[in-house]
N, CA, C and O atoms as CSV, one atom per row, in Angstrom:
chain,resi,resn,atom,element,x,y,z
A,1,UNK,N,N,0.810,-1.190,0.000
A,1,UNK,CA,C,0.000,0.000,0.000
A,1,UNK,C,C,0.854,1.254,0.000
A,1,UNK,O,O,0.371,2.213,0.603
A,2,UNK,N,N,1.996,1.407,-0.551
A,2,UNK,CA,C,2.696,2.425,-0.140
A,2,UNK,C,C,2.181,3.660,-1.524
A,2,UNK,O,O,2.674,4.780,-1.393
A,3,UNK,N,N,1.211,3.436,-2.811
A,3,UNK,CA,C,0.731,4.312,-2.911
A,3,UNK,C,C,-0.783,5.326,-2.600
A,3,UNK,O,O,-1.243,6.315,-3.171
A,4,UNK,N,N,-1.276,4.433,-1.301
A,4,UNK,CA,C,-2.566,4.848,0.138
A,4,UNK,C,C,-2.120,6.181,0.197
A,4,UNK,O,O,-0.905,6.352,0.293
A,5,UNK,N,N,-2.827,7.108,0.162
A,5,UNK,CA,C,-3.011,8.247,0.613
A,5,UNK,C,C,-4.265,8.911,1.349
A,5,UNK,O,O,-5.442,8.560,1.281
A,6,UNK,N,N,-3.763,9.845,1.988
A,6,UNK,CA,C,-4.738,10.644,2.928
A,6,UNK,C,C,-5.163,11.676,1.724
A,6,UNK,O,O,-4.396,11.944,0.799
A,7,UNK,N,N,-6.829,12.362,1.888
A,7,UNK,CA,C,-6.938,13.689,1.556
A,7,UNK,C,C,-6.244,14.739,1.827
A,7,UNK,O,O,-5.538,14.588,2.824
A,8,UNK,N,N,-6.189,15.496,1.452
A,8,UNK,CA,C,-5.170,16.727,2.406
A,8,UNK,C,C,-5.888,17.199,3.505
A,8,UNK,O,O,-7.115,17.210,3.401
A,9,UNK,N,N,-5.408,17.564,4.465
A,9,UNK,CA,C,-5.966,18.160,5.742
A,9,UNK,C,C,-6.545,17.251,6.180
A,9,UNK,O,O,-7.524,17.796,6.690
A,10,UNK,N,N,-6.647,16.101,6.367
A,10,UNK,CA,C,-7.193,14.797,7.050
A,10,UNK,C,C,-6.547,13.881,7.787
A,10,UNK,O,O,-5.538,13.546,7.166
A,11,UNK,N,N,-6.631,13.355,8.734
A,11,UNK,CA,C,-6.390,12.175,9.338
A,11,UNK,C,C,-6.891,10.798,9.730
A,11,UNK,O,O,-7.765,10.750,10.595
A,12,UNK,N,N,-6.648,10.190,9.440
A,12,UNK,CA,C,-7.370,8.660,9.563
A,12,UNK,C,C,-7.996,8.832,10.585
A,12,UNK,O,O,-9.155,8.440,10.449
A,13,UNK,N,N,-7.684,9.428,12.018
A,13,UNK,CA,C,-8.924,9.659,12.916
A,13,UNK,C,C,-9.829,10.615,12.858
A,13,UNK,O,O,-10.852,10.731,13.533
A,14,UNK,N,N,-9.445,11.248,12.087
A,14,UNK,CA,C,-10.963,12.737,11.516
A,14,UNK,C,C,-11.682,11.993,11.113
A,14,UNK,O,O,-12.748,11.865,11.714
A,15,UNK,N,N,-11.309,10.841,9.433
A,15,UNK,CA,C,-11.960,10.547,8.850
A,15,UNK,C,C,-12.872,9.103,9.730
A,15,UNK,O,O,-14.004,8.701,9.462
A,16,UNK,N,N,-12.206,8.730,10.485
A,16,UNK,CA,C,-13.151,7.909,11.257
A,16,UNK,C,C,-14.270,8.546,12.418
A,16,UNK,O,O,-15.309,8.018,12.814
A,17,UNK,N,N,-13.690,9.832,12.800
A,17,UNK,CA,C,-14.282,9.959,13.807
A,17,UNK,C,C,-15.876,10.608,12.668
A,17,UNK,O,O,-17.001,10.322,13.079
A,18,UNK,N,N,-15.739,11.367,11.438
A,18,UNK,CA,C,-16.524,12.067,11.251
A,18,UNK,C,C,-17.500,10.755,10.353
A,18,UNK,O,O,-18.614,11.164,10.027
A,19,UNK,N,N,-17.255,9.583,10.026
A,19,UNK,CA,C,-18.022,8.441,9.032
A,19,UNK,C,C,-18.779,7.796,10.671
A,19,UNK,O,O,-19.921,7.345,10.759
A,20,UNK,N,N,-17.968,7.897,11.610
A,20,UNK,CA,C,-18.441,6.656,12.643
A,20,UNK,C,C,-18.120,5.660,12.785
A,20,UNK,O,O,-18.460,5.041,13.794
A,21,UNK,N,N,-17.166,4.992,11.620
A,21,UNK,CA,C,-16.420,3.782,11.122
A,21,UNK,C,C,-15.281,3.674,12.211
A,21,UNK,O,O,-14.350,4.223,11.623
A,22,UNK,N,N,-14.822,3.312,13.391
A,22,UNK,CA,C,-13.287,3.081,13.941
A,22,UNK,C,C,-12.869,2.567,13.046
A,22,UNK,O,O,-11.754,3.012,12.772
A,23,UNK,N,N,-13.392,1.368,12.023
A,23,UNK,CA,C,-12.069,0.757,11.810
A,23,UNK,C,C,-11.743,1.319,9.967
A,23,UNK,O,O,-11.021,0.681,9.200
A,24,UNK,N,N,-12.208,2.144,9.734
A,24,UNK,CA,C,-11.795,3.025,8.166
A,24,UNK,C,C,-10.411,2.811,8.049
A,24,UNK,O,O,-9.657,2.844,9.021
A,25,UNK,N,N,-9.997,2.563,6.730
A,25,UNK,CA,C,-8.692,2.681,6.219
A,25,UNK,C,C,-8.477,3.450,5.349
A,25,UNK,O,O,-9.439,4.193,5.157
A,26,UNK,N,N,-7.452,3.668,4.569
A,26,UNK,CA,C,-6.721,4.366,3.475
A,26,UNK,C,C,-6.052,2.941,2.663
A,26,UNK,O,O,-5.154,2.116,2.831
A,27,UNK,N,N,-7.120,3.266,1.706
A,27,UNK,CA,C,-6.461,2.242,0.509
A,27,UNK,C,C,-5.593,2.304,-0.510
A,27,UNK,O,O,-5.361,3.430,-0.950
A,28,UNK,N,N,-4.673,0.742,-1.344
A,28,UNK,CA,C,-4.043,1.751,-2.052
A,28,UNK,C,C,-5.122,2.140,-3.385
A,28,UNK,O,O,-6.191,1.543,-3.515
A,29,UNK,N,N,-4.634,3.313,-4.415
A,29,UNK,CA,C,-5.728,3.509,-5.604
A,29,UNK,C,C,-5.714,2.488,-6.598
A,29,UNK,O,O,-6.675,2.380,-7.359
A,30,UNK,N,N,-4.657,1.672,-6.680
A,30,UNK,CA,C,-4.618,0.785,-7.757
A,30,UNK,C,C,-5.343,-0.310,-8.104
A,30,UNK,O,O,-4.729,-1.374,-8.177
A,31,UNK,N,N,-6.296,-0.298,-8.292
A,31,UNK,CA,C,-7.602,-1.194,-8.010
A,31,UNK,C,C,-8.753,-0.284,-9.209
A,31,UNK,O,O,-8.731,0.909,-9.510
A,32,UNK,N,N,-9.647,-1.335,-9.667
A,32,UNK,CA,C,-10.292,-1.411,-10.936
A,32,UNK,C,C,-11.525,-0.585,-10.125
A,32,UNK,O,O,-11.912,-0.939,-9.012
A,33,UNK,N,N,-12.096,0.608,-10.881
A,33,UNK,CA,C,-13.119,1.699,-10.310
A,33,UNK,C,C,-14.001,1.935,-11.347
A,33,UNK,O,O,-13.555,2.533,-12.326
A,34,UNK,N,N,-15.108,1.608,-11.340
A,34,UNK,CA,C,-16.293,2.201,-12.215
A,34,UNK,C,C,-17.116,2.841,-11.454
A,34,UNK,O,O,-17.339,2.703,-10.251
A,35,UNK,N,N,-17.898,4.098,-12.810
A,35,UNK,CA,C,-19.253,4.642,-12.290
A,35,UNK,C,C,-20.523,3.830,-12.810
A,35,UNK,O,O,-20.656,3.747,-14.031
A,36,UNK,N,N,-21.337,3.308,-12.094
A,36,UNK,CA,C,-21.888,2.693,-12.623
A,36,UNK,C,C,-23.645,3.728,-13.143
A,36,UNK,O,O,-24.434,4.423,-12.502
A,37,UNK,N,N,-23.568,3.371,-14.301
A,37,UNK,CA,C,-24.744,5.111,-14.602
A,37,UNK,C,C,-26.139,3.901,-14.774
A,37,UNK,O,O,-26.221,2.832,-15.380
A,38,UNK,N,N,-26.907,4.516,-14.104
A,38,UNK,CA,C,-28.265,4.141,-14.322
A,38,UNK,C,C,-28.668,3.983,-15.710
A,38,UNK,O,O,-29.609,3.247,-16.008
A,39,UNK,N,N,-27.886,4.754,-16.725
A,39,UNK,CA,C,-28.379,4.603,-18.330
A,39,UNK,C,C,-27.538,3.411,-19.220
A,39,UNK,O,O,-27.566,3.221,-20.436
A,40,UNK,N,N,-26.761,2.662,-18.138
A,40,UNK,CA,C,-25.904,1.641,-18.640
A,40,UNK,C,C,-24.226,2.585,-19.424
A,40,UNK,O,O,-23.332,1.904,-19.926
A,41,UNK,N,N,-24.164,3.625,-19.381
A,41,UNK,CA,C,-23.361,4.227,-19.909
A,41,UNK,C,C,-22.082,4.374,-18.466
A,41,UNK,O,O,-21.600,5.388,-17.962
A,42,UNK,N,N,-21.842,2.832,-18.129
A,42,UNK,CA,C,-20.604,2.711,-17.452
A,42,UNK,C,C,-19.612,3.635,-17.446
A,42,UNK,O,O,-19.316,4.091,-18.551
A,43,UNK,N,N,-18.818,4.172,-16.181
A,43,UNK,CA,C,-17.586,4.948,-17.068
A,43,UNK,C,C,-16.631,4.471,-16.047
A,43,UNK,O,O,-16.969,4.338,-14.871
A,44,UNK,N,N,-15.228,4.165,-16.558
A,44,UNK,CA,C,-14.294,3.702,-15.713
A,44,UNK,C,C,-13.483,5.298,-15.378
A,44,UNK,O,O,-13.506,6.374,-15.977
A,45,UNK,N,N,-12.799,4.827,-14.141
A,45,UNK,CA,C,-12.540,6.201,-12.927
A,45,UNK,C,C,-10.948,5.788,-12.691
A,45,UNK,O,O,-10.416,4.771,-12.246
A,46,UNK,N,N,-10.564,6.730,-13.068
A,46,UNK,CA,C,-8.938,6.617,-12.326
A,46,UNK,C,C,-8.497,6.647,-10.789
A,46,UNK,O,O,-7.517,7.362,-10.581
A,47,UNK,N,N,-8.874,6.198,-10.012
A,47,UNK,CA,C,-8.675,6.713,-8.604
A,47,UNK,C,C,-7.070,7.360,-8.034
A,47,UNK,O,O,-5.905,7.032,-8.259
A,48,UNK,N,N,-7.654,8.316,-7.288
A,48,UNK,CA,C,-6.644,8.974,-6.892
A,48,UNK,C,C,-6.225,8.322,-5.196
A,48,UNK,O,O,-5.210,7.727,-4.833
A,49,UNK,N,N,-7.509,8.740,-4.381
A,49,UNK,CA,C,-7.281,8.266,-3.220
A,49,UNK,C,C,-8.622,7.354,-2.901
A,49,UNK,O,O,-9.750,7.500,-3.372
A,50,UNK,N,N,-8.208,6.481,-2.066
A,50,UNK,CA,C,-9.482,5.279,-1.825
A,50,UNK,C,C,-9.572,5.310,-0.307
A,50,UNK,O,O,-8.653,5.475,0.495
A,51,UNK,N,N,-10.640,5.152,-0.118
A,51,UNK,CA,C,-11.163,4.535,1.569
A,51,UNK,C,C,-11.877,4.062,1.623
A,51,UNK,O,O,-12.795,4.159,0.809
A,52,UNK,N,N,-11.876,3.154,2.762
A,52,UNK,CA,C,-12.538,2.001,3.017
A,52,UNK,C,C,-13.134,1.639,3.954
A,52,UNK,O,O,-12.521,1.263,4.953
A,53,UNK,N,N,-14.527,1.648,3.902
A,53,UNK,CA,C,-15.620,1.014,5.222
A,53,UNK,C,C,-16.226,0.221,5.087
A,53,UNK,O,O,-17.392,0.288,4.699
A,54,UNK,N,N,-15.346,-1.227,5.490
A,54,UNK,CA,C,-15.938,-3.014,5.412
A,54,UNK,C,C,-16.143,-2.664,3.897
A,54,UNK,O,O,-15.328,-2.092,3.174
A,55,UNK,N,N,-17.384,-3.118,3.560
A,55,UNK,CA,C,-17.781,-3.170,2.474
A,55,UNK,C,C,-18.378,-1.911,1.230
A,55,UNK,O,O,-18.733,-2.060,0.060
A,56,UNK,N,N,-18.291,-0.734,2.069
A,56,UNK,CA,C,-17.960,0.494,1.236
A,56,UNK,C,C,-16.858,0.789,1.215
A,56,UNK,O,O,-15.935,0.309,1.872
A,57,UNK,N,N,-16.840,1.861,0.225
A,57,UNK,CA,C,-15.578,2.929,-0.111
A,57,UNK,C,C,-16.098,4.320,-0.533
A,57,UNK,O,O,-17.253,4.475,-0.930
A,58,UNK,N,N,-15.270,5.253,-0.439
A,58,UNK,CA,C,-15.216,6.540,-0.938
A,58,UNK,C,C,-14.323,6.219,-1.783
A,58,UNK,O,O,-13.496,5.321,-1.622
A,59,UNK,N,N,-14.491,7.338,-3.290
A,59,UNK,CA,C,-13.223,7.199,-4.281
A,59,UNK,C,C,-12.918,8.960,-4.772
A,59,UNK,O,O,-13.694,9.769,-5.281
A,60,UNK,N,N,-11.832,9.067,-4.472
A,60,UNK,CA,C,-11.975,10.567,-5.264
A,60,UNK,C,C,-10.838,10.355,-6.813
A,60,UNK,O,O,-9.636,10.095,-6.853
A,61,UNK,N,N,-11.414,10.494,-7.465
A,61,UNK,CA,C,-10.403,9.795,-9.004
A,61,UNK,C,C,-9.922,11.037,-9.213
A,61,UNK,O,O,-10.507,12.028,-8.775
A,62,UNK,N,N,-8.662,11.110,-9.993
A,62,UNK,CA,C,-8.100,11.802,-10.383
A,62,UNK,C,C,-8.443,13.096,-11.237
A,62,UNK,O,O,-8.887,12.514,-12.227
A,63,UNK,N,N,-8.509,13.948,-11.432
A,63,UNK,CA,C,-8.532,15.493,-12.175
A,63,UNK,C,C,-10.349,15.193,-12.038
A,63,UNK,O,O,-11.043,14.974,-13.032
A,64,UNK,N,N,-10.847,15.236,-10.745
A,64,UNK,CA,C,-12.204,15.021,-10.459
A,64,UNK,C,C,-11.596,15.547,-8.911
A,64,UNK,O,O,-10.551,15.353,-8.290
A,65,UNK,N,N,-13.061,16.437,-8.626
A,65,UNK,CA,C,-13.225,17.222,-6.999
A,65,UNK,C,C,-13.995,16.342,-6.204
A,65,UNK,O,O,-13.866,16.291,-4.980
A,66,UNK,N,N,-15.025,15.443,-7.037
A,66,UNK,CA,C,-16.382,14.869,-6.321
A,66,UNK,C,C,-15.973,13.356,-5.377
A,66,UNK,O,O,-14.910,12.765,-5.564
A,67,UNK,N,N,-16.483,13.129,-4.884
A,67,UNK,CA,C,-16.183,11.334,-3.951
A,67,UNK,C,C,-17.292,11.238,-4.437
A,67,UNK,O,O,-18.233,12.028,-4.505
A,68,UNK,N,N,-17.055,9.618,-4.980
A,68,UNK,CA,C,-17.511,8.964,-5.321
A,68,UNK,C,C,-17.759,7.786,-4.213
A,68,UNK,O,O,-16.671,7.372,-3.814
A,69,UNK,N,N,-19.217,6.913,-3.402
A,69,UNK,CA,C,-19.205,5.888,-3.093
A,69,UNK,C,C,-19.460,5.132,-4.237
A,69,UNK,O,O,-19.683,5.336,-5.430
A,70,UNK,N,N,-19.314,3.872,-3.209
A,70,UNK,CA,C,-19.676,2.734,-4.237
A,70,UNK,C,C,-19.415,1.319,-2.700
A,70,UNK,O,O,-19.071,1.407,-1.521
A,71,UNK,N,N,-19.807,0.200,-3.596
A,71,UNK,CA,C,-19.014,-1.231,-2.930
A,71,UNK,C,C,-18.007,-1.627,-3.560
A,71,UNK,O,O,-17.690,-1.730,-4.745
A,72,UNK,N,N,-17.454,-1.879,-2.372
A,72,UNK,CA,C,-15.963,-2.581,-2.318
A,72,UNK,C,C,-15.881,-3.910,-2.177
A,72,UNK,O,O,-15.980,-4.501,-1.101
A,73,UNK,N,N,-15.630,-4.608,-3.666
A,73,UNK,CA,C,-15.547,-6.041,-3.492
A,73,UNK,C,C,-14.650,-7.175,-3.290
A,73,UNK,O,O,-13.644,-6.912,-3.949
A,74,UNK,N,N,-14.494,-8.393,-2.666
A,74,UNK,CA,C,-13.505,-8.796,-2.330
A,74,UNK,C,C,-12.511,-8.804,-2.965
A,74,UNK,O,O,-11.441,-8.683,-2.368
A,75,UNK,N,N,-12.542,-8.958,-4.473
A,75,UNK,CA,C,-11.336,-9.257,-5.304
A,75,UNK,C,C,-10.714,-7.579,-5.473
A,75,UNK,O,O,-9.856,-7.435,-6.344
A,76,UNK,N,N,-11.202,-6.111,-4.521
A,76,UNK,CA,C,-10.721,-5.309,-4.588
A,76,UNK,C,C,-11.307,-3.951,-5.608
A,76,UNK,O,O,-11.172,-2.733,-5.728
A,77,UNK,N,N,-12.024,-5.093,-6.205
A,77,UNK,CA,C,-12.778,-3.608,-7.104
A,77,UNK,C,C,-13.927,-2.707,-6.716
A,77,UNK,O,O,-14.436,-3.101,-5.667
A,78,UNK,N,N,-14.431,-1.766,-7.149
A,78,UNK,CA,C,-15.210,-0.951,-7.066
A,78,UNK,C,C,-16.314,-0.743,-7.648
A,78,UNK,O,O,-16.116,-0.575,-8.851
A,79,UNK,N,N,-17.929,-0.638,-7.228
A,79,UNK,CA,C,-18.840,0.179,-7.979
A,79,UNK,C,C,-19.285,1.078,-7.519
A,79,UNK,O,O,-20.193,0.887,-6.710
A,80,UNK,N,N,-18.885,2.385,-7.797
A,80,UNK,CA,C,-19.575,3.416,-7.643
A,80,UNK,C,C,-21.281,3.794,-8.067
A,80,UNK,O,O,-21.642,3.449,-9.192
A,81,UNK,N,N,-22.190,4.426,-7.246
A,81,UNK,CA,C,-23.385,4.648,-7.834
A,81,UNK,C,C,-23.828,6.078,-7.394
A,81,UNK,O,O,-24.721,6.694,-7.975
A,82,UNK,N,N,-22.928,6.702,-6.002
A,82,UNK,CA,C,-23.240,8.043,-5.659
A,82,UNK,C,C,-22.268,9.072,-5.689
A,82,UNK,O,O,-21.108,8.675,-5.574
A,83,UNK,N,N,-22.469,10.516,-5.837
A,83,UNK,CA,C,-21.192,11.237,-5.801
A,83,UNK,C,C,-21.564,12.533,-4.807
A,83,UNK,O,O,-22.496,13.274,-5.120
A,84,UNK,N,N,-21.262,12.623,-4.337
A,84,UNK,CA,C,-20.709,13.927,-3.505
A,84,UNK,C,C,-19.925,15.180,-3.901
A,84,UNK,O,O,-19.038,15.176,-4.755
A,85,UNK,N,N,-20.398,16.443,-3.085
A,85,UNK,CA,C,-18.913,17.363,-3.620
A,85,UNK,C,C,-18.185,17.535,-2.963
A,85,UNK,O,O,-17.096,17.953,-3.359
A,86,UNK,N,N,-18.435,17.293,-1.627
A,86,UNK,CA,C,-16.510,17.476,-0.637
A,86,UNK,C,C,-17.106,15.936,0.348
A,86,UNK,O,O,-17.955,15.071,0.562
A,87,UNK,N,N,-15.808,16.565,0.643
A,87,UNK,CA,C,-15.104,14.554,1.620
A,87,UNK,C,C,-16.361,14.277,2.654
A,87,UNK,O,O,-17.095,13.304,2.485
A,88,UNK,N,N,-16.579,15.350,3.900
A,88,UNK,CA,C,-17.033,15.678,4.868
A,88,UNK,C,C,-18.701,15.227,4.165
A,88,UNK,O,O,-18.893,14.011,4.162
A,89,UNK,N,N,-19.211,15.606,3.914
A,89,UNK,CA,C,-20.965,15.404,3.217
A,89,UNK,C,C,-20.417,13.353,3.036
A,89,UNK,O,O,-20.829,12.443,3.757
A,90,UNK,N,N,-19.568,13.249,2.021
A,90,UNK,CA,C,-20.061,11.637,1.629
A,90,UNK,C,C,-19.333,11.197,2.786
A,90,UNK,O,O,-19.906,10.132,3.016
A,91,UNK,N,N,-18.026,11.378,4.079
A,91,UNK,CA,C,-18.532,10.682,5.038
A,91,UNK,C,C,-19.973,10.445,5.777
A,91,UNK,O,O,-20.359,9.387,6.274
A,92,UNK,N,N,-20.660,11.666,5.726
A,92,UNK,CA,C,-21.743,11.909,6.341
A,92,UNK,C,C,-22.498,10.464,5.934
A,92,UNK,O,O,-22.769,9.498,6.646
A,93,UNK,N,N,-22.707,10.680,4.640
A,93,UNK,CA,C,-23.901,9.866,3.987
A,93,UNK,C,C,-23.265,8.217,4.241
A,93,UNK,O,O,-24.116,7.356,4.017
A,94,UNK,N,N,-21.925,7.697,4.665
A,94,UNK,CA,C,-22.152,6.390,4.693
A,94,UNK,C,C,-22.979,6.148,5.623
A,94,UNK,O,O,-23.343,4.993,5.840
């Protein structure tokens, strides 16, 4: 995991204390990320930084402001279906 990163101005205990999650991580981004669009018009997501709650995630992809949730599946991949505009709101919403 040594390319896991934090948001800026965050700490693994902000971000836990503000989701409710103790046990949240920082994932690494290298892992397969789709949006999954209600119109079937899939779009794959570059992730920048990943986190992880059990079986959710937040994704914020690269040259993109929004977090993206989704589920986090065992073999590591992602479906996104909601987006957010800052970190703080889509902790809220897990």
């Amino acid at each position: 995991m040594a390319d896991a990163q934090l948001p800026p101005g965050w700490t693994v205990q902000q971000i836990r204390d503000v989701s409710g999650d103790q046990e949240a991580v920082v994932l690494d981004p290298k892992r397969a990320v789709k949006w999954v669009a209600f119109d079937g018009a899939d779009e794959v997501l570059q992730p920048e930084i990943v986190l992880g709650f059990h079986s959710l995630c937040l994704v914020k992809p690269v040259r993109d402001d929004d977090w993206y949730m989704g589920s986090l599946y065992e073999d590591g991949s992602v479906d996104c279906w909601t987006a957010y505009d800052d970190l703080y709101e889509a902790l809220r919403g897990l």
